[in-house]
Each structure stands twice: as structure tokens, then as C-alpha cells.
PyMOL Python script that loads the backbone (N, CA, C, O; Angstrom):
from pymol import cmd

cmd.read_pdbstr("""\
ATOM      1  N   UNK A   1      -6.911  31.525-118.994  1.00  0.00           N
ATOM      2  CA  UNK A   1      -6.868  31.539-117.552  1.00  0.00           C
ATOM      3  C   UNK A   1      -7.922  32.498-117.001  1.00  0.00           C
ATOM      4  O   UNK A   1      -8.429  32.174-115.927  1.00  0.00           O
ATOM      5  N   UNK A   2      -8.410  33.871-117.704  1.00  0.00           N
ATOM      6  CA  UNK A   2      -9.072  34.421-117.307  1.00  0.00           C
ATOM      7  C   UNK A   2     -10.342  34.186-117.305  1.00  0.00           C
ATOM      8  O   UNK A   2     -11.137  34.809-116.601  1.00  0.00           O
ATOM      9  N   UNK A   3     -10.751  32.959-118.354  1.00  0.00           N
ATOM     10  CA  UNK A   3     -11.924  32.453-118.503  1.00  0.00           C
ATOM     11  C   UNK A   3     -11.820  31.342-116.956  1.00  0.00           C
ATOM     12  O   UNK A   3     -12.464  31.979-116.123  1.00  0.00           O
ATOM     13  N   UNK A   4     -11.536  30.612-116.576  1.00  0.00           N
ATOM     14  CA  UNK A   4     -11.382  29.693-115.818  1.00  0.00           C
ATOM     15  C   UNK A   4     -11.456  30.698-114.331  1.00  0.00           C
ATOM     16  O   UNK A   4     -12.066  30.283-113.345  1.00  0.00           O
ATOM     17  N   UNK A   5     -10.983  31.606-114.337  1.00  0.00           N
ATOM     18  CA  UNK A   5     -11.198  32.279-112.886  1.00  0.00           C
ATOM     19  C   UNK A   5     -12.362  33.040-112.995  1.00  0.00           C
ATOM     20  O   UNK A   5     -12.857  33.217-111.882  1.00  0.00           O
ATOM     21  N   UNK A   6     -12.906  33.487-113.774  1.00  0.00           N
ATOM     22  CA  UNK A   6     -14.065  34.048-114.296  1.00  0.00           C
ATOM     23  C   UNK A   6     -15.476  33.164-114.134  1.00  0.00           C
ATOM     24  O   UNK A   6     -16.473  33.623-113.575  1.00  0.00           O
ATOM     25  N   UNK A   7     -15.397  31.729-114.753  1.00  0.00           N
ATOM     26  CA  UNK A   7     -16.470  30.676-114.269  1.00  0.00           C
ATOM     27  C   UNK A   7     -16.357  30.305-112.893  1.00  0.00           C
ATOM     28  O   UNK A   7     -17.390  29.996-112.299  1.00  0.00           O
ATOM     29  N   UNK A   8     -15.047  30.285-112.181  1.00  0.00           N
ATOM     30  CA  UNK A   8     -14.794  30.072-110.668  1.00  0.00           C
ATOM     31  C   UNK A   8     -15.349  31.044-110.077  1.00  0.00           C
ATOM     32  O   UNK A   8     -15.794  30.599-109.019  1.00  0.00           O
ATOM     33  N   UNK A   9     -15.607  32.307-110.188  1.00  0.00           N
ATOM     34  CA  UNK A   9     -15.843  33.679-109.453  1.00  0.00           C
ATOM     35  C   UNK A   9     -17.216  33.231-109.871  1.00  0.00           C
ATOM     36  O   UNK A   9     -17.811  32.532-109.051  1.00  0.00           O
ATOM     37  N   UNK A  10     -17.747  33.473-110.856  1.00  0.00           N
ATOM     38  CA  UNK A  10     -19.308  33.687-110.965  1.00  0.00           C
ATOM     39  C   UNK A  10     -20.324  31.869-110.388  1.00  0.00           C
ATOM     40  O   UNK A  10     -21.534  31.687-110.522  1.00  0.00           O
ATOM     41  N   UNK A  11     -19.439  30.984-109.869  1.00  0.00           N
ATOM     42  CA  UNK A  11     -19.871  29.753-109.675  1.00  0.00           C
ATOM     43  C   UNK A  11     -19.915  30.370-107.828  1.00  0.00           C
ATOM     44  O   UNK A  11     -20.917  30.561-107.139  1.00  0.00           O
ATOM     45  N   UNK A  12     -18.828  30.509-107.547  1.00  0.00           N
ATOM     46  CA  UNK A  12     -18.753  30.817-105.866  1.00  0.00           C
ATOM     47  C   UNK A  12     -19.607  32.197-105.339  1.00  0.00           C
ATOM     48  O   UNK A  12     -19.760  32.636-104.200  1.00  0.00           O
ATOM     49  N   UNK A  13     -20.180  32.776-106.883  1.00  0.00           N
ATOM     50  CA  UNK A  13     -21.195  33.733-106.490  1.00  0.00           C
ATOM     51  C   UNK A  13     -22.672  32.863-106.011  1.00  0.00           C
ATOM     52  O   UNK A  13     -23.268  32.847-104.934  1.00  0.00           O
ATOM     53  N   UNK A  14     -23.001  32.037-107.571  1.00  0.00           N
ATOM     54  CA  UNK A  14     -23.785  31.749-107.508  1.00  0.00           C
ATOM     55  C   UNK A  14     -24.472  30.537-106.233  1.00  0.00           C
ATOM     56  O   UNK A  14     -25.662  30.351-105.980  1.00  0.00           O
ATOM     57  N   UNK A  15     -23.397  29.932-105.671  1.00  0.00           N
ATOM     58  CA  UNK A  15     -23.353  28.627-105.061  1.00  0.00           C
ATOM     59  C   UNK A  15     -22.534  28.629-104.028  1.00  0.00           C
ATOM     60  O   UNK A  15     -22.063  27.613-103.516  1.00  0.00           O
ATOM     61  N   UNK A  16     -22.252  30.198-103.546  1.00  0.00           N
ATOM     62  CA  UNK A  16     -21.847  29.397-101.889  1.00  0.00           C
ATOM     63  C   UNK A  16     -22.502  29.369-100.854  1.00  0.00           C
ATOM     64  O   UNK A  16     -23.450  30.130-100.660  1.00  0.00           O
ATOM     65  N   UNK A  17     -22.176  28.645-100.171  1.00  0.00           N
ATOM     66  CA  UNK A  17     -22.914  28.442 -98.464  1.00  0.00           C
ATOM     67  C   UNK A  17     -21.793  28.147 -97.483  1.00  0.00           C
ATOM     68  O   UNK A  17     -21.027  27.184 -97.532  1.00  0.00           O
ATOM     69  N   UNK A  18     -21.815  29.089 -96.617  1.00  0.00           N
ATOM     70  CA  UNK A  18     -20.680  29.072 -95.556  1.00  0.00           C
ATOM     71  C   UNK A  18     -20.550  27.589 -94.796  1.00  0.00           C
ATOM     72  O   UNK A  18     -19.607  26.829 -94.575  1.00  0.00           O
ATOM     73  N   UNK A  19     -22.369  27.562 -94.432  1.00  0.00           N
ATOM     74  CA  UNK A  19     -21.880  25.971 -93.756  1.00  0.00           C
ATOM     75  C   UNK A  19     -21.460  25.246 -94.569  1.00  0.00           C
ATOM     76  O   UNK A  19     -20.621  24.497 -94.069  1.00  0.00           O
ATOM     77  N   UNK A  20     -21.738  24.949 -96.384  1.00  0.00           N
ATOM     78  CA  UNK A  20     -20.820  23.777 -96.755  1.00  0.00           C
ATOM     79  C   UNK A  20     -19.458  23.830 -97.097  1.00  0.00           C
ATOM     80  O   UNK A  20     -18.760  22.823 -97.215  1.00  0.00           O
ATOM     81  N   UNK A  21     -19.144  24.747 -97.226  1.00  0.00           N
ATOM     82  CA  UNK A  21     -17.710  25.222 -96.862  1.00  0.00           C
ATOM     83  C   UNK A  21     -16.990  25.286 -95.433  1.00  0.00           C
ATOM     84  O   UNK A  21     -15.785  25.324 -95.185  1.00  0.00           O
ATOM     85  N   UNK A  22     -17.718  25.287 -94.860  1.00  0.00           N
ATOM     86  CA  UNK A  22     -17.362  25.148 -93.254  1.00  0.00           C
ATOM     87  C   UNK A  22     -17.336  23.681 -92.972  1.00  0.00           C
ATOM     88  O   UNK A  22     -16.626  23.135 -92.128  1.00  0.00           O
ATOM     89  N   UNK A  23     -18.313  23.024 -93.892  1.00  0.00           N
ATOM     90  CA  UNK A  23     -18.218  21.364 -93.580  1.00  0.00           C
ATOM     91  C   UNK A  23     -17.326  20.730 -94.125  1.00  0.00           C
ATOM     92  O   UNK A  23     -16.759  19.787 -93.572  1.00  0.00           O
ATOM     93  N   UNK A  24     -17.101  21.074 -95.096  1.00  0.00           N
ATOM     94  CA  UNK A  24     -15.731  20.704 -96.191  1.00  0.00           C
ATOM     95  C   UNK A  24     -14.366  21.134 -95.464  1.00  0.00           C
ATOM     96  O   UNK A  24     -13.526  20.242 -95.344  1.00  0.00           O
ATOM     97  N   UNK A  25     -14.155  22.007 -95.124  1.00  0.00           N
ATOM     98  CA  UNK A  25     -12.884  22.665 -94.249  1.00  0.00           C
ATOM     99  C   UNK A  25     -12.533  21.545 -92.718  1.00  0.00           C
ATOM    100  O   UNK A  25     -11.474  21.133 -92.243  1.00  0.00           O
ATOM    101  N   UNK A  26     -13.954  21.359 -92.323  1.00  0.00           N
ATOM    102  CA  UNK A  26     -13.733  20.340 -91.402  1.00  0.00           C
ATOM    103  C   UNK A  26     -13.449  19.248 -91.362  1.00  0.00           C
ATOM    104  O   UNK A  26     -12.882  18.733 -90.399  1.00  0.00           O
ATOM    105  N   UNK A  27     -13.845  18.543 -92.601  1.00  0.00           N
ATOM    106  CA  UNK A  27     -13.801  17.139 -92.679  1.00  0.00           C
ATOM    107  C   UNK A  27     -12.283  16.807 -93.292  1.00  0.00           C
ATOM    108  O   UNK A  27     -11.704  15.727 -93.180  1.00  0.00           O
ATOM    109  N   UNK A  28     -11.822  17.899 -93.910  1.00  0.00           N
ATOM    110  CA  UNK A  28     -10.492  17.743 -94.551  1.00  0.00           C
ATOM    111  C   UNK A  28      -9.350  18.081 -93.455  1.00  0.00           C
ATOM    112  O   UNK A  28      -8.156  17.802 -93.563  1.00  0.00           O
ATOM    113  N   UNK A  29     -10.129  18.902 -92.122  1.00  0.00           N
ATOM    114  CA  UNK A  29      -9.030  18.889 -90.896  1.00  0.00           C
ATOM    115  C   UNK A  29      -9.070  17.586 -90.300  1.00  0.00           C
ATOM    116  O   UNK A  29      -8.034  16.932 -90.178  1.00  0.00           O
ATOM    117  N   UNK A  30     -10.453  17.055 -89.827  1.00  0.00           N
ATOM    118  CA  UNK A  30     -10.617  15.602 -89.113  1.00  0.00           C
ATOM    119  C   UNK A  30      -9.647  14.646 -90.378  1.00  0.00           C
ATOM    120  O   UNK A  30      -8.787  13.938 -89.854  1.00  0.00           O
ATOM    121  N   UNK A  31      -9.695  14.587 -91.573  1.00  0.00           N
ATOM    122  CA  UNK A  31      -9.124  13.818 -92.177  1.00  0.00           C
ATOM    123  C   UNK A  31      -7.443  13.477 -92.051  1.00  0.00           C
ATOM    124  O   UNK A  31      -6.760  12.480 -91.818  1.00  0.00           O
ATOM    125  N   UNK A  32      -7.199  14.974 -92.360  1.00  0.00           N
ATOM    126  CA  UNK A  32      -5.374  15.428 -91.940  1.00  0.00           C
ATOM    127  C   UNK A  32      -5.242  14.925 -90.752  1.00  0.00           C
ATOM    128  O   UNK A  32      -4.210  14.271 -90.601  1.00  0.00           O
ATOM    129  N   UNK A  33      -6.011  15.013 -89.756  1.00  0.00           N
ATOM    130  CA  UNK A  33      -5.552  14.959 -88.262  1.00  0.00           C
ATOM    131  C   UNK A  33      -5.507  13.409 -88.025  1.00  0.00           C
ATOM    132  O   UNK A  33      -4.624  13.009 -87.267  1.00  0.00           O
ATOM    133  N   UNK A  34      -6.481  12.357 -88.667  1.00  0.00           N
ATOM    134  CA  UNK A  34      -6.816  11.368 -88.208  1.00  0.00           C
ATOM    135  C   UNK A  34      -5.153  10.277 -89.139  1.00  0.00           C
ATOM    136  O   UNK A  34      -4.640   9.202 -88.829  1.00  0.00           O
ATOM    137  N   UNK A  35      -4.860  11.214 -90.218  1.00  0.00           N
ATOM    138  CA  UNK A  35      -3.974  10.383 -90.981  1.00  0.00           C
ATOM    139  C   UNK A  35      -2.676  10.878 -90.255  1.00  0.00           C
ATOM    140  O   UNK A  35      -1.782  10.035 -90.174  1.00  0.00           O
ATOM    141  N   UNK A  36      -2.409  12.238 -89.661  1.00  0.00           N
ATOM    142  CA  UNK A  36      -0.919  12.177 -89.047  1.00  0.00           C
ATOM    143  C   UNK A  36      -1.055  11.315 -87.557  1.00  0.00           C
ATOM    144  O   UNK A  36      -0.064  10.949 -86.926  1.00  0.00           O
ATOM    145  N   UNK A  37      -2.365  11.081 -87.155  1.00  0.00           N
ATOM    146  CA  UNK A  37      -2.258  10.964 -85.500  1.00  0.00           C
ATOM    147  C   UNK A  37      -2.320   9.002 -85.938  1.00  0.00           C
ATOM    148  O   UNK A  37      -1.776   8.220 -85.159  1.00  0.00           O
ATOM    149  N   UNK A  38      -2.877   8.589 -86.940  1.00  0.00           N
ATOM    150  CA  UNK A  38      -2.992   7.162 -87.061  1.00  0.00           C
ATOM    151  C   UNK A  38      -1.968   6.404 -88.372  1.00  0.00           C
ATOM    152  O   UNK A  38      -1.961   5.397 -89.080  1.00  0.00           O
ATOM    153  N   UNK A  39      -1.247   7.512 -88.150  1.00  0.00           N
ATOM    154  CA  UNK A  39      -0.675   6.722 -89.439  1.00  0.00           C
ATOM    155  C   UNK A  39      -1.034   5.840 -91.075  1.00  0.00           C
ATOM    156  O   UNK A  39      -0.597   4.980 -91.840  1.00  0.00           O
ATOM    157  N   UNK A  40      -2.214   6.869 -90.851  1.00  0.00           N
ATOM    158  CA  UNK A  40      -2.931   5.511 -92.158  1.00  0.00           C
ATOM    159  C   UNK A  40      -2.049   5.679 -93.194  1.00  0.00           C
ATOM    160  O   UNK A  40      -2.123   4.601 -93.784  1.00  0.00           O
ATOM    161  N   UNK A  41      -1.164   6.447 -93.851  1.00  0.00           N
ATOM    162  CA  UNK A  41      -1.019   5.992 -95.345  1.00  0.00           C
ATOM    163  C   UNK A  41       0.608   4.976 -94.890  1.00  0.00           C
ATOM    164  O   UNK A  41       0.952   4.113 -95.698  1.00  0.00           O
ATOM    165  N   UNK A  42       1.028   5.083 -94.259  1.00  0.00           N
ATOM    166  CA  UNK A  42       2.062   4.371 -94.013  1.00  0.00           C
ATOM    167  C   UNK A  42       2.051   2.856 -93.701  1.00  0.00           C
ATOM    168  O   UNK A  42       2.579   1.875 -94.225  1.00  0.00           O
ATOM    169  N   UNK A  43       1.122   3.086 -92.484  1.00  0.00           N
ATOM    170  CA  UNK A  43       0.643   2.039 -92.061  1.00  0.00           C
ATOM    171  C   UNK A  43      -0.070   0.727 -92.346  1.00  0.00           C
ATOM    172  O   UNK A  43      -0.031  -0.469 -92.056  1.00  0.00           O
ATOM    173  N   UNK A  44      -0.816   1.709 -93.153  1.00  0.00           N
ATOM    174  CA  UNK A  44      -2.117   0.487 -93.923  1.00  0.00           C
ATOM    175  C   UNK A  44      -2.160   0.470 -95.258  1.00  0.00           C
ATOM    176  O   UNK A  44      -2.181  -0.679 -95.698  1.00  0.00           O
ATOM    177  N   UNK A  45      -2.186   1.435 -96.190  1.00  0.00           N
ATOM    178  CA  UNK A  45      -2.094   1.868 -97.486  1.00  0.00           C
ATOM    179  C   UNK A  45      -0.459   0.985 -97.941  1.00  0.00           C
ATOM    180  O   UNK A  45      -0.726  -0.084 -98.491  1.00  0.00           O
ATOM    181  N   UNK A  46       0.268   1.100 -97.883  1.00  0.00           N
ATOM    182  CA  UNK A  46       1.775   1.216 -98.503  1.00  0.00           C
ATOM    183  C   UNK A  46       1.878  -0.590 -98.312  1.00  0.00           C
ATOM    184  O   UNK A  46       2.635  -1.268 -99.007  1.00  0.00           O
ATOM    185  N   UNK A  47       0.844  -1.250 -97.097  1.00  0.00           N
ATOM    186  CA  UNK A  47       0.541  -2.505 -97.177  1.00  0.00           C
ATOM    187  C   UNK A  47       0.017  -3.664 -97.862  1.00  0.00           C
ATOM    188  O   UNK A  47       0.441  -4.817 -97.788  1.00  0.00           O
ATOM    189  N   UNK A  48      -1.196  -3.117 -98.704  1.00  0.00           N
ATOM    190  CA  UNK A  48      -1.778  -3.291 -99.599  1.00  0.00           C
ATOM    191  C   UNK A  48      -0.822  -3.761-100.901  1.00  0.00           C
ATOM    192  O   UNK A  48      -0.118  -2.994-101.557  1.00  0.00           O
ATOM    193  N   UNK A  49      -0.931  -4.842-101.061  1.00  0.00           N
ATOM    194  CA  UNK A  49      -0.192  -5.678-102.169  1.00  0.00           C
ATOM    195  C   UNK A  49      -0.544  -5.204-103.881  1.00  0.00           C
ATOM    196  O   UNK A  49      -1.690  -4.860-104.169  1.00  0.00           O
ATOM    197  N   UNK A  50       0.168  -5.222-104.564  1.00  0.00           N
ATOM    198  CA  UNK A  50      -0.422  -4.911-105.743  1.00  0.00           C
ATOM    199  C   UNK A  50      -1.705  -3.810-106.154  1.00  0.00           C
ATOM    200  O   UNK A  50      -1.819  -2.610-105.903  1.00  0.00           O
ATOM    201  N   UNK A  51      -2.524  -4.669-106.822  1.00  0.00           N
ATOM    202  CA  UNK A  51      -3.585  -3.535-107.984  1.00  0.00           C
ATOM    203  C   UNK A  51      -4.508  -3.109-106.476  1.00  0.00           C
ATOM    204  O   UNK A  51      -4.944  -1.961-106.390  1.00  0.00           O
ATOM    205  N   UNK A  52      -4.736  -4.034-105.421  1.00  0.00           N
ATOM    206  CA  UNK A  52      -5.801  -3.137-104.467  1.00  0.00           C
ATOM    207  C   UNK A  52      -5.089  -2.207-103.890  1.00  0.00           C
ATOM    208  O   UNK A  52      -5.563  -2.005-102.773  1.00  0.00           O
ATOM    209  N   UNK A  53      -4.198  -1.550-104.093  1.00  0.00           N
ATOM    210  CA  UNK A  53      -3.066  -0.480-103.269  1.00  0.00           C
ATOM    211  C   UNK A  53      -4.114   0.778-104.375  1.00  0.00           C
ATOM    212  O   UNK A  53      -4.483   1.893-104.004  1.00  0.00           O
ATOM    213  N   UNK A  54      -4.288   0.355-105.276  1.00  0.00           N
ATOM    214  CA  UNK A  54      -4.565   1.283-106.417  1.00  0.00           C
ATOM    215  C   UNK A  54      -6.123   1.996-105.523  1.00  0.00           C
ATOM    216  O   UNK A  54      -6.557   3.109-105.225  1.00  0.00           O
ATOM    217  N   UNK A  55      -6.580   0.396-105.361  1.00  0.00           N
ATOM    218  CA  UNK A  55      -7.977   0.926-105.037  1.00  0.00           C
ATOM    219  C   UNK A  55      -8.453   1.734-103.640  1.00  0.00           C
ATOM    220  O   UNK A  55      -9.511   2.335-103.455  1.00  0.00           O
ATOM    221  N   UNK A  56      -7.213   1.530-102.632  1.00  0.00           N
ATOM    222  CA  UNK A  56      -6.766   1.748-101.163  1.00  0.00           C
ATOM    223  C   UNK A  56      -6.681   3.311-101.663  1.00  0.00           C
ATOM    224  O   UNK A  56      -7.524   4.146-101.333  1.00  0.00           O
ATOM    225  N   UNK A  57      -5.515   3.604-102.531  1.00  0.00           N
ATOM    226  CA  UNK A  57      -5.474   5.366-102.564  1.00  0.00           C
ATOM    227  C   UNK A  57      -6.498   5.816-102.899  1.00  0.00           C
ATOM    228  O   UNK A  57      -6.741   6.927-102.427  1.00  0.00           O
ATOM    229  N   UNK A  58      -7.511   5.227-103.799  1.00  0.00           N
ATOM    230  CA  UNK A  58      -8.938   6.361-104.390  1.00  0.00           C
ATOM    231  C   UNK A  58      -9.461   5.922-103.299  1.00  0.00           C
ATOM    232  O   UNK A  58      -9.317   6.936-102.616  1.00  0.00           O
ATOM    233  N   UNK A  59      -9.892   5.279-102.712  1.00  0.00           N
ATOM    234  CA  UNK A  59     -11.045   5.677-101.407  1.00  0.00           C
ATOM    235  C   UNK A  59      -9.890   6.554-101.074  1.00  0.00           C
ATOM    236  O   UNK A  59      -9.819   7.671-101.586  1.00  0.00           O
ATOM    237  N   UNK A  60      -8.928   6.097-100.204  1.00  0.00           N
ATOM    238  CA  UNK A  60      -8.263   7.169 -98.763  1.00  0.00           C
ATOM    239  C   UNK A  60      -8.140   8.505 -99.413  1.00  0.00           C
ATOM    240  O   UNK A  60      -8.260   9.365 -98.541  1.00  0.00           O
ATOM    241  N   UNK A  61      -7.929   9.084-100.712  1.00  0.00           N
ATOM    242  CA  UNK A  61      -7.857  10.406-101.320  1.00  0.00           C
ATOM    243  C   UNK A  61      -9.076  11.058-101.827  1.00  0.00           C
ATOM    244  O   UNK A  61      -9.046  12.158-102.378  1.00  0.00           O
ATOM    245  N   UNK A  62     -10.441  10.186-101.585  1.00  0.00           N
ATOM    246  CA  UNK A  62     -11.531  11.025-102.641  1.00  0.00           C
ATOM    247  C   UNK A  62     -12.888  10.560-101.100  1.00  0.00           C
ATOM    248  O   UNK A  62     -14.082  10.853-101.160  1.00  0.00           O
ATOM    249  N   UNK A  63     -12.359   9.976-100.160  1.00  0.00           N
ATOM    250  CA  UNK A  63     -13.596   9.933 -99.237  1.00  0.00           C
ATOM    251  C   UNK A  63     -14.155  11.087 -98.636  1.00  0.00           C
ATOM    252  O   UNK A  63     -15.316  10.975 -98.242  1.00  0.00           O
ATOM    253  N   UNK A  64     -13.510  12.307 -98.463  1.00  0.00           N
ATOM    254  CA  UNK A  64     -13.912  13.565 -97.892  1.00  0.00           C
ATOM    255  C   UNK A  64     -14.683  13.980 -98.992  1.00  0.00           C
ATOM    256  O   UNK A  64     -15.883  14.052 -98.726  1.00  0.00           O
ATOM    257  N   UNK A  65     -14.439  14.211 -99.894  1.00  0.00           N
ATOM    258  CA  UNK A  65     -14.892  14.111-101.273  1.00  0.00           C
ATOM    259  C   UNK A  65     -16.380  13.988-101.547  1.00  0.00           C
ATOM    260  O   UNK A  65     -17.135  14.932-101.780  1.00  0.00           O
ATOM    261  N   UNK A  66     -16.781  12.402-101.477  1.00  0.00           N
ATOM    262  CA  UNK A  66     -17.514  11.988-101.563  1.00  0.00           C
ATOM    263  C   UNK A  66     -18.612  12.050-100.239  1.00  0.00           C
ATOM    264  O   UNK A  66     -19.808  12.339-100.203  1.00  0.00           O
ATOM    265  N   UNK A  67     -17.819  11.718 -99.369  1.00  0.00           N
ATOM    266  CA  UNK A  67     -19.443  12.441 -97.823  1.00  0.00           C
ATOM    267  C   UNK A  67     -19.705  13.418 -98.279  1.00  0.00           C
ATOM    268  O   UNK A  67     -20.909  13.328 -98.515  1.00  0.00           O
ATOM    269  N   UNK A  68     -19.279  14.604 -98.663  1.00  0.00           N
ATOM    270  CA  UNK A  68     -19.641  15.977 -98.826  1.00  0.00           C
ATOM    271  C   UNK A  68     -20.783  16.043 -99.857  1.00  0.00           C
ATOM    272  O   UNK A  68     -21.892  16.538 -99.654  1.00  0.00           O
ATOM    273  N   UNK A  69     -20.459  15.617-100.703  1.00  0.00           N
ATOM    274  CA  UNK A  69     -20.923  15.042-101.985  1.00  0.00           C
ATOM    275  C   UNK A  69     -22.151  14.497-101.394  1.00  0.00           C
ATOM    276  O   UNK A  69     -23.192  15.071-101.713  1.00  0.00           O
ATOM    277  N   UNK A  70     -22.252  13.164-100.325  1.00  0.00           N
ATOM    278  CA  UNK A  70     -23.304  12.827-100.123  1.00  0.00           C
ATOM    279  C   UNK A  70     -24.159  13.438 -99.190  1.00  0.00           C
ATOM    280  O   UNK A  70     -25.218  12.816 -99.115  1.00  0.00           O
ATOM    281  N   UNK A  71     -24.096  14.628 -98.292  1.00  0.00           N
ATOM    282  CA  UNK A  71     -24.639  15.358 -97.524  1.00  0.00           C
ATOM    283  C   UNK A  71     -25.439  16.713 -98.115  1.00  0.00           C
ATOM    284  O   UNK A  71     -26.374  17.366 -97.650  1.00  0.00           O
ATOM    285  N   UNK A  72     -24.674  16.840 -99.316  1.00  0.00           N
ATOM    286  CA  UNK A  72     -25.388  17.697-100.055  1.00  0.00           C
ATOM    287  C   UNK A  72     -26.492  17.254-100.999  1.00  0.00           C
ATOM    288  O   UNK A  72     -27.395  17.964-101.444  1.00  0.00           O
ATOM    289  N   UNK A  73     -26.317  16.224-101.187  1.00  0.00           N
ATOM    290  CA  UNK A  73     -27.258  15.329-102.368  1.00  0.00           C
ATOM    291  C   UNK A  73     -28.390  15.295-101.246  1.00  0.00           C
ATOM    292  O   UNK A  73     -29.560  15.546-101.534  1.00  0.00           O
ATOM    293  N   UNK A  74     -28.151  15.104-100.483  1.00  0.00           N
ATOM    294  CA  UNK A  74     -29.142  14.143 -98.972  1.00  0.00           C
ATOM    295  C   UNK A  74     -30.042  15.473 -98.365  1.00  0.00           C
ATOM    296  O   UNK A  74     -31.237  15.743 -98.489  1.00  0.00           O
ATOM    297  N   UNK A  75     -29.152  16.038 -97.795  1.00  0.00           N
ATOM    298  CA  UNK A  75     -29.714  17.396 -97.042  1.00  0.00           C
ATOM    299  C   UNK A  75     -30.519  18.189 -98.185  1.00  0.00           C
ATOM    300  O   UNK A  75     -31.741  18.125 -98.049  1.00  0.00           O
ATOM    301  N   UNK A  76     -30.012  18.992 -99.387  1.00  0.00           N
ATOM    302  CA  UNK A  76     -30.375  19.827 -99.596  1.00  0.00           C
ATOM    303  C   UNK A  76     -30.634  19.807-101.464  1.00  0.00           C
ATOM    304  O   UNK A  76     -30.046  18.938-102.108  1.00  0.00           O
ATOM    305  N   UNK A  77     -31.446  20.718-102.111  1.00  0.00           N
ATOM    306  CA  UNK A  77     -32.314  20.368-103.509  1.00  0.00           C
ATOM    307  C   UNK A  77     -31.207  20.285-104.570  1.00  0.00           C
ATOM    308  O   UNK A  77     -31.522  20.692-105.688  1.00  0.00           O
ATOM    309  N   UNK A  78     -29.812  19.766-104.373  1.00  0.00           N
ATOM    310  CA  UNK A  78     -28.679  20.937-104.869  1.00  0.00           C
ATOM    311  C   UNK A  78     -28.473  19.699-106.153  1.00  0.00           C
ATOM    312  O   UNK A  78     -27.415  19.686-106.782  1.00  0.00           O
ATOM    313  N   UNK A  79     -29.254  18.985-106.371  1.00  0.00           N
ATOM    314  CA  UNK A  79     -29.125  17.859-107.580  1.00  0.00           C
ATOM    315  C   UNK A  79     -28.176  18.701-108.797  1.00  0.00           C
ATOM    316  O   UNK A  79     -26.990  18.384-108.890  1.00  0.00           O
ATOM    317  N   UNK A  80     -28.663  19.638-109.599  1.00  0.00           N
ATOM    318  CA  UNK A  80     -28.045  20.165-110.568  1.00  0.00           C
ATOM    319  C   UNK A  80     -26.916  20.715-110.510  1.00  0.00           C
ATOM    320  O   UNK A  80     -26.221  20.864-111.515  1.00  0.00           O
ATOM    321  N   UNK A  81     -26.384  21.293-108.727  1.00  0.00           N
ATOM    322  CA  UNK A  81     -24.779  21.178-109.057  1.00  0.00           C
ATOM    323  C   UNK A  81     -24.147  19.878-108.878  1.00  0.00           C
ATOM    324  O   UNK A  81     -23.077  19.533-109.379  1.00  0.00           O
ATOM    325  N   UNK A  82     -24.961  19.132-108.060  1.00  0.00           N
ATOM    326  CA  UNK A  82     -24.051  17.879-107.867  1.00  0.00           C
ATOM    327  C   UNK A  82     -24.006  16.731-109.068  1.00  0.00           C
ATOM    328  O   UNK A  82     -22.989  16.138-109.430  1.00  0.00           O
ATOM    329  N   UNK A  83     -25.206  16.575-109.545  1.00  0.00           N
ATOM    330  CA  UNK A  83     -24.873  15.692-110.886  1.00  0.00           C
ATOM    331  C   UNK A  83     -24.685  16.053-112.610  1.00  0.00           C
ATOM    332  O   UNK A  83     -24.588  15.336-113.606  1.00  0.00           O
ATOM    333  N   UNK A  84     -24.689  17.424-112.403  1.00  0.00           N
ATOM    334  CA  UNK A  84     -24.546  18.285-113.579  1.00  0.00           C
ATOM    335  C   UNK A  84     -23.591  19.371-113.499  1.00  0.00           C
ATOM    336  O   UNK A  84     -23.576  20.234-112.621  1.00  0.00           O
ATOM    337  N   UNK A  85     -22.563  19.238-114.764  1.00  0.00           N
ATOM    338  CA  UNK A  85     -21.790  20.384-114.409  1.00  0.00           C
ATOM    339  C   UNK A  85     -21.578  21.076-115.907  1.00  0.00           C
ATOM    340  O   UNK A  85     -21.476  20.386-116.921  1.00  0.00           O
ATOM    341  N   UNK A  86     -21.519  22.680-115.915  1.00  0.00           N
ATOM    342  CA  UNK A  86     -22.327  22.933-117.490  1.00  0.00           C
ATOM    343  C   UNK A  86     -20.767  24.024-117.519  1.00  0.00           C
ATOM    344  O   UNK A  86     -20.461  24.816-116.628  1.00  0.00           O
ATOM    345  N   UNK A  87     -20.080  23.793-118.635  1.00  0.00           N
ATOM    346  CA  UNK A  87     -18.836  24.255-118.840  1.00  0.00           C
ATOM    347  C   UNK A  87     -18.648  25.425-120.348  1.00  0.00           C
ATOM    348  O   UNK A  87     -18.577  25.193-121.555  1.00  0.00           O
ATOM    349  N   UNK A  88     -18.630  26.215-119.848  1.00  0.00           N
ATOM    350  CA  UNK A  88     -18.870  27.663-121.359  1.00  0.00           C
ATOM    351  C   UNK A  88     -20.007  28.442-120.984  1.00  0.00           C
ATOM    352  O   UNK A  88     -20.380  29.373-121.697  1.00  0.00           O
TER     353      UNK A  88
END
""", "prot")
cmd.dss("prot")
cmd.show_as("cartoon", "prot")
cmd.util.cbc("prot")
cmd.orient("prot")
């Protein structure tokens, strides 16, 4: 465990940026807000018949995810954290 908070500490040394943390914090409030005020997982998700219900939860659970993902790839040189991740 101490190894694992140890690569977490020296990763959030090496690699933070307030705005993408500030963008991430936001998009996961617009997200919360847009699913209690619209009902999506009830509504639309729980609708979804069979195996595409499967495919309905990985978008609706990994799309904040992935913009972030793509704003950083897009905006800024950050290729080697985003498509490489080096563990030990």
C-alpha cells in the first residue's frame, strides 16, 4: 500500500495542473447534475434491452473519462501520460 501511495504522490508531483483538475471536477459536476436533473440512468439506460444495456453503461460511466482524455491528447504535448503508463 505504501508503494501505491508513493507512485500516486510522486505522479501528482510530477503531473499536476490545476486547470485539468479543475476540468475534470467540472465535467463530473455537469455530469452528476445532468443525470439527477434528467433522469438518465433510470430513464434511458435501465431501457435498453439486453447485451446493448451493457454497452449503454460503458459510454454513460467512462464518457467524462474519455473527453478529458480527449482534451488533453488535443490541447496539450501530454502523449506519454496519456498513452503510456510505466508501473515500478
Amino acid at each position: 500500500m505504501k508503494r501505491i501511495w508513493q507512485y500516486l504522490a510522486g505522479h501528482m508531483r510530477a503531473n499536476y495542473d490545476a486547470r485539468l483538475y479543475g476540468l475534470t471536477l467540472a465535467m463530473l459536476a455537469l455530469a452528476l447534475i445532468l443525470n439527477y436533473r434528467y433522469d438518465l440512468h433510470d430513464r434511458y439506460l435501465d431501457r435498453i434491452p439486453g447485451m446493448l444495456r451493457v454497452a449503454g453503461y460503458m459510454v454513460y460511466y467512462s464518457a467524462v473519462y474519455y473527453v478529458v482524455v480527449a482534451i488533453i491528447r488535443f490541447t496539450q504535448d501530454r502523449d506519454a501520460v496519456v498513452l503510456t503508463i510505466a508501473f515500478g
